[in-house]
C-alpha positions, 0 to 999 in steps of 0.5 A: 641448264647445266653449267658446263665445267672448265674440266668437262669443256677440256674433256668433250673439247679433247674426246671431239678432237680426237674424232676429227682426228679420226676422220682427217678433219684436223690438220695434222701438225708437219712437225710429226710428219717427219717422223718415221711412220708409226703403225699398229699391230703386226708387220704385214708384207703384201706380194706385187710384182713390179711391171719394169721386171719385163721392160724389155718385152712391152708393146707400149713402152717410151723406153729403149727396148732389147730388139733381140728379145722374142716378139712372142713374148711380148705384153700389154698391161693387161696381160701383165696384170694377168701374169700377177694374178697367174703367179699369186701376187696380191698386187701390180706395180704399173710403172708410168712408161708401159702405158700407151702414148696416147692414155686417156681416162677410159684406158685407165678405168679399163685397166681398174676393171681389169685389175678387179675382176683378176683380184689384184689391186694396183700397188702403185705406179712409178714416174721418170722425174727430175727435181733438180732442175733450175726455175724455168719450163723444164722444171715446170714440165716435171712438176706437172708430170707428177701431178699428172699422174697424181690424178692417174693414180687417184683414178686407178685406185693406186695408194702409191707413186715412185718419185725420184730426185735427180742429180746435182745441177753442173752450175750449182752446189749440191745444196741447192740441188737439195733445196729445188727437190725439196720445194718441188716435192712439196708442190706434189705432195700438197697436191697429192694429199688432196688425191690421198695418194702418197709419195715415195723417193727412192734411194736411187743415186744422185743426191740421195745415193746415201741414207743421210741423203734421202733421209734430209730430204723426207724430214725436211719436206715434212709432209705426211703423204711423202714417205721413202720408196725403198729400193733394195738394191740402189744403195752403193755404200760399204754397207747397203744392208745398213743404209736399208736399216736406216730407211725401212721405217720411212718406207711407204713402199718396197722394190725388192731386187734380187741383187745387191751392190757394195762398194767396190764388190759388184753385184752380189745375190741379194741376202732375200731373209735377210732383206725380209728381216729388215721390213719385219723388224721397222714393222713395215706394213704395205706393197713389197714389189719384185723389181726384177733387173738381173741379166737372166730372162725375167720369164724364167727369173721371175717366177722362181723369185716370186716363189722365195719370196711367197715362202719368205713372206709365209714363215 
């Protein structure tokens, strides 16, 4: 019998390492997970369209809708995702509040079947959440809403949820608002790991309406599966193009406005080649959804943002 040498030991200890490592099977050490994601090869930008952009004109919707808009005009999520597909998107951003009240597992594979057979592929879908809440039901309640939709994700085949925050607690410092999201973001992300289904926080105001909030709060979760949903037009600082600078490479997902907000200089139209730059230079590679806002009609808006942002996507 050969006698298996101290090197040769590290060697094929080492060479056995990195396949495990290859299919997942060693855990992968939380001190890199805060790391800014590394990845390989080029930046590649993929074109969805976020289903909030027509939040006014869903037939199922538990948000309050614009009673003036044209009835005719009204959607389903199924007509959405043909929309998608009509104007050359790549993916649909099914956002959790155009989903029938009363959802169940056969409407979700309905629309996966749907989805396929148009060639579009779900990019994500985004919940309405609160992480700051004290100990107690209504916190529980939120916590369960996420892993809720965790499982709905994992059964659409959806790579990504939309997490928010919350803003500070009345009876209680910032930064103990800071320490009850962290904690409960990690609940979610332990459970949504199991999914393979990431978490995105976006930078949506409360406690992370900076990039050095949003920023404490993704390095100290140290999760791999808990990455920054990156919202182009939530920053309200002197300098927004700046902050999405700081928080591109974190990004796991990209809502595009067409919008910006300085401080102090309200809304401005959104620098769209320059916003591209900021996802190619930190090598973003993954969903970049249009999330229209505007006060113009979406159904006239839309499809001209779409188009800059294919030929954008294309130089």
């Amino acid at each position: 019998m050969q006698t298996t040498t101290r090197r040769h030991f590290l060697k094929t200890s080492l060479q056995s390492g990195f396949a495990l490592a290859g299919f997942g099977l060693l855990e992968i050490n939380p001190l890199t997970a805060a790391e800014p994601f590394r990845r390989a090869g080029a930046p590649r930008l993929l074109l969805s369209l976020a289903a909030y952009s027509f939040r006014d004109y869903f037939k199922d919707s538990n948000h309050k809708r614009d009673t003036k808009s044209d009835p005719g005009k009204r959607i389903d999520l199924f007509q959405f995702i043909d929309y998608c597909a009509d104007h050359g998107c790549q993916g649909a951003e099914l956002t959790s509040y155009y989903f029938p009240p009363d959802l169940d597992h056969d409407f979700l594979i309905q629309i996966k079947r749907h989805a396929f057979l148009r060639g579009i592929e779900v990019s994500g879908t985004a919940v309405g959440n609160t992480f700051t809440l004290p100990a107690g039901l209504r916190r529980d309640q939120e916590i369960a809403q996420v892993k809720k939709w965790i499982d709905y994700a994992a059964i659409l085949g959806a790579p990504h949820i939309r997490i928010f925050a919350g803003s500070p607690s009345p009876d209680m410092s910032r930064d103990q608002s800071r320490q009850l999201c962290i904690s409960a973001i990690e609940d979610c992300c332990d459970y949504a790991g199991r999914k393979g289904v990431f978490l995105g926080l976006e930078n949506h105001g409360g406690i992370v309406a900076t990039a050095d909030e949003i920023l404490e709060i993704v390095q100290a979760v140290k999760s791999p599966w808990l990455g920054v949903n990156l919202d182009t037009g939530n920053f309200h600082t002197d300098d927004p193009y700046a902050d999405l600078v700081r928080i591109a490479p974190f990004a796991v997902n990209v809502q595009m406005k067409g919008e910006v907000h300085p401080r102090g200089k309200g809304d401005e139209p959104a620098d769209l080649p320059r916003l591209v730059k900021i996802l190619r230079d930190a090598n973003y590679q993954g969903y970049v959804a249009l999330e229209y806002e505007s006060k113009e009609d979406p159904w006239t808006a839309v499809p001209r943002l779409l188009k800059q942002i294919k030929e954008l996507f294309a130089a």
